[in-house]
PASE-449461 format. One line per field, with one value per residue (C-alpha): residue number from 1; residue in one letter; x, y, z. Coordinates in steps of 0.001 Angstrom, whole numbers, m for minus. Layout:
<sites>
num: c(NUM, ...)
residu: c(a, ...)
c1: c(X, ...)
c2: c(Y, ...)
c3: c(Z, ...)
</sites>
This chain:
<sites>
num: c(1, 2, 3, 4, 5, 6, 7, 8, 9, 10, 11, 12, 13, 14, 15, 16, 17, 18, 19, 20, 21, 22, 23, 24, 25, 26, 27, 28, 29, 30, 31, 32, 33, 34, 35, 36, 37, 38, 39, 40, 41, 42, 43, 44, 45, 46, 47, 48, 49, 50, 51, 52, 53, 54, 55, 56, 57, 58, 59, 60, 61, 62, 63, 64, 65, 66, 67, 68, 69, 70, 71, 72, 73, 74, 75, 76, 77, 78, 79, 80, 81, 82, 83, 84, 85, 86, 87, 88, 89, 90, 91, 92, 93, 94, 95, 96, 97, 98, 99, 100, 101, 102, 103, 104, 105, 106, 107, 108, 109, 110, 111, 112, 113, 114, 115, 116, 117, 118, 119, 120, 121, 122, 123, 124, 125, 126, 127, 128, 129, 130, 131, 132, 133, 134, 135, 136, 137, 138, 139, 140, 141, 142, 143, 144, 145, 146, 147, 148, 149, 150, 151, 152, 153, 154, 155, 156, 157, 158, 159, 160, 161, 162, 163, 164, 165, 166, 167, 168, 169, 170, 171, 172, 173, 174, 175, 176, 177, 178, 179, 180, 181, 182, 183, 184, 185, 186, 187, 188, 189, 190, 191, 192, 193, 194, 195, 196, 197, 198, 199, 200, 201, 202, 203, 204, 205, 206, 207, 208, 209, 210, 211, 212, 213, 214, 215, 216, 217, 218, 219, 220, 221, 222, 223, 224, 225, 226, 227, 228, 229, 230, 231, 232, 233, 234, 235, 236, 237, 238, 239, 240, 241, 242, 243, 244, 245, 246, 247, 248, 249, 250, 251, 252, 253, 254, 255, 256, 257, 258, 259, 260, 261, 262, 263, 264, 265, 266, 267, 268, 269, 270, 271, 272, 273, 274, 275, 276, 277, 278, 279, 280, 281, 282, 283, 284, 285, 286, 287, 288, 289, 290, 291, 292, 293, 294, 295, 296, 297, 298, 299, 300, 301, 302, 303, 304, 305, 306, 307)
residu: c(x, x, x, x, x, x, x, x, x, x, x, x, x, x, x, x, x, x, x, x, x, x, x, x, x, x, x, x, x, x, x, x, x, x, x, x, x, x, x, x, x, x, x, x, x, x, x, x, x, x, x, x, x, x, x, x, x, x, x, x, x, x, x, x, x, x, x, x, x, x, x, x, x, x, x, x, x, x, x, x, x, x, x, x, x, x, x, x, x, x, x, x, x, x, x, x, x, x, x, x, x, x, x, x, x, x, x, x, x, x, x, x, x, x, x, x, x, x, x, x, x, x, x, x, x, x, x, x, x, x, x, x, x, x, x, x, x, x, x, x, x, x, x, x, x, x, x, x, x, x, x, x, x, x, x, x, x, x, x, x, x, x, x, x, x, x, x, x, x, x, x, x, x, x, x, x, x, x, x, x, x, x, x, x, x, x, x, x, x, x, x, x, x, x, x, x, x, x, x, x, x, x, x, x, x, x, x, x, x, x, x, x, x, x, x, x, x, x, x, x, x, x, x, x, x, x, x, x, x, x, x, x, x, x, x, x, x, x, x, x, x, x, x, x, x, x, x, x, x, x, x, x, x, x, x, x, x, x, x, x, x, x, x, x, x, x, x, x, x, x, x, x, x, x, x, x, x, x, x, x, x, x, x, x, x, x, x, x, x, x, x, x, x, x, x, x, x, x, x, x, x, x, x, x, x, x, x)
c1: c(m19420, m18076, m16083, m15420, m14192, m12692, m12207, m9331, m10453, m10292, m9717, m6161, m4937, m4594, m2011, 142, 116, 1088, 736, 4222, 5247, 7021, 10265, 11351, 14243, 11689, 12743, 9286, 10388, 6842, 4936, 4276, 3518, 113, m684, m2943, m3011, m5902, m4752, m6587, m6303, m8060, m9547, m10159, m10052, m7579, m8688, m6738, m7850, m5201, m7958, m10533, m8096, m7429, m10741, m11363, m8414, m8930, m12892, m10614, m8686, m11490, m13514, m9985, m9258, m12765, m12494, m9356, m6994, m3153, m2258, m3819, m2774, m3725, m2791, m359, m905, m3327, m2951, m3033, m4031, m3300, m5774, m3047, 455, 3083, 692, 2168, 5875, 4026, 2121, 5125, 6558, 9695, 8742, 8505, 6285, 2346, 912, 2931, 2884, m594, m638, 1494, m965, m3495, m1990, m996, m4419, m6138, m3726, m2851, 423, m283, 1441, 1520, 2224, 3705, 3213, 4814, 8443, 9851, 13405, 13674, 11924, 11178, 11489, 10048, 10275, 7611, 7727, 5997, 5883, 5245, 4096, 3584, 1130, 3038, 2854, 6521, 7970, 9366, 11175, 10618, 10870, 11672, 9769, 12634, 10973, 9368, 6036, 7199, 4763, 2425, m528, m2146, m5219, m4724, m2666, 828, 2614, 6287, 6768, 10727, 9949, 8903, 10205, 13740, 13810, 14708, 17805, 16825, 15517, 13570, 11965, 10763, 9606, 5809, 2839, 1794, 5273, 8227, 7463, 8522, 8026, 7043, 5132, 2318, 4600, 7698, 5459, 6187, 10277, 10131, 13731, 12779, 10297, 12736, 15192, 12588, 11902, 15354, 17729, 15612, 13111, 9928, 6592, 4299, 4440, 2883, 2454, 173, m773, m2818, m2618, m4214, m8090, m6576, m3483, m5497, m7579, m4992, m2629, m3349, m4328, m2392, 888, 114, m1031, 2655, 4730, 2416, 3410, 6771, 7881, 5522, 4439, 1485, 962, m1281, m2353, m4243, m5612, m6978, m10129, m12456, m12255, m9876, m10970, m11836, m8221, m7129, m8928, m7694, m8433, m9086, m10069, m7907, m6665, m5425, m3705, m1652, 1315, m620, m1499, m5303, m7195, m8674, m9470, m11234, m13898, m16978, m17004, m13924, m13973, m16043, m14110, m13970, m11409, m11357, m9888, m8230, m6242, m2254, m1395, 2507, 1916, 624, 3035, 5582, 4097, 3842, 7753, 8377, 6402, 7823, 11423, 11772, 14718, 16974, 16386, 17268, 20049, 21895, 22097, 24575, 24200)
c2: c(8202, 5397, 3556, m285, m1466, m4325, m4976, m7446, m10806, m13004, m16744, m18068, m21829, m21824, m24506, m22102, m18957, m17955, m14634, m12947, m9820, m7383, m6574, m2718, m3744, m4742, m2592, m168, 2924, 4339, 1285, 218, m3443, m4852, m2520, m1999, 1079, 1780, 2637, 3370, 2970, 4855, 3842, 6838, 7390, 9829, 12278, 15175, 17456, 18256, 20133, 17647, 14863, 17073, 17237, 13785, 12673, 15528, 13801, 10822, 12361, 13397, 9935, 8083, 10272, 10483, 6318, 6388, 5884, 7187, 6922, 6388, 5361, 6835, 4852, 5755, 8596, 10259, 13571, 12966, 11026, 12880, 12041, 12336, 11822, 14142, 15589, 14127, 15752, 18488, 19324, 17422, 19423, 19447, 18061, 21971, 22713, 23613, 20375, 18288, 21608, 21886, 17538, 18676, 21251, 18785, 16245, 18887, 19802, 16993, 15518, 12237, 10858, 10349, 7856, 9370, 7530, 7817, 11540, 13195, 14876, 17134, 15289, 17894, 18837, 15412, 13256, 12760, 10452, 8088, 9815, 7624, 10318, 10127, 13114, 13194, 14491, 17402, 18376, 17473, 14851, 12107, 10509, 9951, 6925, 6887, 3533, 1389, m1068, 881, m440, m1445, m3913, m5187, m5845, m9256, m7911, m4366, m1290, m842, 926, 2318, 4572, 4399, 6968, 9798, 8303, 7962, 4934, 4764, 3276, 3607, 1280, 3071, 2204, 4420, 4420, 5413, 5092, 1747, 601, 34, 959, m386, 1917, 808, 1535, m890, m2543, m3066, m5891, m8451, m8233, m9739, m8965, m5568, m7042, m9020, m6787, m4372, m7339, m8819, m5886, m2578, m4423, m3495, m4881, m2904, m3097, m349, m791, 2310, 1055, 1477, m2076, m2117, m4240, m6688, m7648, m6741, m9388, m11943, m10959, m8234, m10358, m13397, m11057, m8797, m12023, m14178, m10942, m10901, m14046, m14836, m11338, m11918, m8028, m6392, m5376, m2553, m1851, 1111, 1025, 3543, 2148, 2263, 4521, 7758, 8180, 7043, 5150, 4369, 2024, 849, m2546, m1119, m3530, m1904, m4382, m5198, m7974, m9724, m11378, m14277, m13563, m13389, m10000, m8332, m5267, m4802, m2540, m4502, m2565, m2991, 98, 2845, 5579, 5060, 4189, 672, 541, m1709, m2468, m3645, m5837, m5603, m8445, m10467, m9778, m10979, m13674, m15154, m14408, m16213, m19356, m19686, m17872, m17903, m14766, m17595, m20452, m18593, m20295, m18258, m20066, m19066, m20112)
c3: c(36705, 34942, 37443, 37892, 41328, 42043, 45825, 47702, 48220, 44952, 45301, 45519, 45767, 50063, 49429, 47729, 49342, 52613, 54436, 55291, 57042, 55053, 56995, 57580, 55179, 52352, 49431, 49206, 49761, 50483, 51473, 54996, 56236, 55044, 53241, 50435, 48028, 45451, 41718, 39051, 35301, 32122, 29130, 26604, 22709, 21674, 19483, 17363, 20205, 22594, 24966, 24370, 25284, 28399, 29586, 29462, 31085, 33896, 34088, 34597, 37189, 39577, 39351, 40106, 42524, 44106, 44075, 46537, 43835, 44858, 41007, 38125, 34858, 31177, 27899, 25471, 23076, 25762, 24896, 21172, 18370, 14764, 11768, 9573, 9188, 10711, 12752, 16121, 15009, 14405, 17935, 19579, 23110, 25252, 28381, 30269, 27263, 28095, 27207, 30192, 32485, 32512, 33754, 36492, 37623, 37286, 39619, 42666, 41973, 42168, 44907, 43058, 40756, 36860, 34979, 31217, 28621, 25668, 25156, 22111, 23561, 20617, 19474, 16493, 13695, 12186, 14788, 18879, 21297, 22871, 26092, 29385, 32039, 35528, 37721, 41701, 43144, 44097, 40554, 40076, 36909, 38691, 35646, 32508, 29893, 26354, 24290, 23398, 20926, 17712, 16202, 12554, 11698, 9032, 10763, 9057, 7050, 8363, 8078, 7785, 10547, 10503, 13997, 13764, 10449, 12887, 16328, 17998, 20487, 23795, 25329, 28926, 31311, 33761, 37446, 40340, 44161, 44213, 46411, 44515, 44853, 42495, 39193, 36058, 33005, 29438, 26313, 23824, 21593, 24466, 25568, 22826, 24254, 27696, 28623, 29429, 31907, 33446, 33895, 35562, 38101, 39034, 38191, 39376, 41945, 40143, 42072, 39153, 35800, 33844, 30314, 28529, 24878, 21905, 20214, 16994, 17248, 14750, 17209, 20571, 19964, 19265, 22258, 24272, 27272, 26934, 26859, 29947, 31767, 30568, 31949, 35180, 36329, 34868, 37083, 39889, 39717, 39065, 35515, 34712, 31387, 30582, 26738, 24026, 22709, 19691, 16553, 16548, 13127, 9811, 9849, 13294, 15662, 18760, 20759, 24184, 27144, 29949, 32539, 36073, 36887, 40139, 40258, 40073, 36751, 38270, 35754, 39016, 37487, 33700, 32890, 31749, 28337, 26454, 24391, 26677, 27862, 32068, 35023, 36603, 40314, 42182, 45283, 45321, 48040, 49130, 50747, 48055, 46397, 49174, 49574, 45637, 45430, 48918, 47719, 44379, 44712, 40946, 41479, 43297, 41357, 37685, 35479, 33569, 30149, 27696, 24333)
</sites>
């Protein structure tokens, strides 16, 4: 089993934080006070396979849930990564298709929600949508988020990548109640536009960020990190950022190194190789977070600036 755990108790400035009590009119719809719930995030490479791709994520599934884990989160393109092109359009499904259907039975089975993203929704015959999916663990779709921001980008000594060709964006911004807390939904590339993240903090309440990617090696090692850690602390949420990793094939290679991280912008979860397929675990703390946003009330002191 290729788990990494990382328990509660990593070191904080005392001077700055300050244990609160959540009060009943706290806005987490299925959190309680003091508590702390264990989620999980994946690190896989993709392959052209949809049932090989659902094996390993169902592997996934069992360790996370086996770990404590109350969600757990795959990277973008789980279910699929096409050798060549128009191969996602062409295996692309409607959301009650067999692909999604047979996640749902997965998660009532294995008694734990799945965050799924982006998975290849059918638009038409050209075109899908970068779909980031979350299931209970009932089984049921809770909602659903379309990628807004479309990877059209020259990547410097690398490949060329044009998704808007085959992809319609999003215009949607999406959050949701779930055992972890309030979610905010988003996809690889929708990390480079922080107003999204912002808006997922002060507008829809989010206290987790979930961003499923596949950043190219070339970019991943330039940013990956430094970005998830900047929209960590500038929202004061978790940010959870599960990652494909290594070769697909002869032409795709992805940067990998899935990671946890607090409001604090503190990495508490990362497994310790950054391109092996496993789950790392870790705990969210409501009250952490509380207690960040009480200290430094960033959400009252914002100016709006017009320019």
């Amino acid at each position: 089993m290729n788990v990494y755990f990382v328990p509660l108790g990593f070191t904080k400035p005392p001077s700055l934080f300050t244990r609160v009590t959540l009060s009943a009119q706290t806005p987490l719809a299925m959190a309680t006070v003091n508590k702390t719930v264990r989620v999980a995030a994946a690190q896989m490479t993709s392959v052209n396979d949809l049932m090989a791709n659902f094996a390993t994520c169902s592997r996934l599934v069992q360790e996370a849930a086996l770990a404590g884990a109350k969600l757990i989160c795959f990277p973008e393109n789980f279910s699929f990564v096409g050798d060549k092109q128009g191969e996602s359009v062409k295996i692309a499904e409607p959301l009650d298709g067999p692909v999604i259907q047979r996640y749902c039975s997965l998660a009532r089975d294995s008694n734990i929600w799945l965050s799924l993203g982006g998975f290849q929704e059918r638009f038409d015959d050209t075109h899908l949508c970068n779909t980031h999916v979350v299931i209970d663990d009932a089984g049921i779709i809770r909602d659903t988020y379309q990628k807004m921001h479309l990877f059209d980008v020259d990547v410097p000594g690398g490949s060329s990548y044009k998704e808007s060709s085959f992809t319609v964006p999003g215009t949607k911004i999406v959050s949701l109640d779930s055992p972890i807390g309030r979610l905010g939904l988003t996809v690889c590339y929708d990390l480079r536009f922080p107003k999204i993240y912002q808006q997922l903090r002060f507008d829809h309440r989010a206290q987790v960020l979930l961003v499923p990617s596949a950043f190219t090696k070339v970019t991943g090692e330039a940013h990956w990190e430094i970005l998830l850690r900047a929209r960590a602390i500038e929202t004061q949420c978790y940010v959870i950022a599960a990652a494909q990793a290594g070769k697909h094939n002869e032409k795709r290679e992805s940067y990998g190194d899935t990671l946890i991280i607090d409001p604090w912008g503190t990495v508490i979860g990362r497994l310790p190789d950054r391109i092996s397929t496993g789950i790392v675990v870790a705990d969210i703390d409501f009250a952490l977070i509380d207690s960040v946003r009480t200290n430094m009330p960033i959400d009252k002191q914002r100016v709006s600036i017009d320019l």
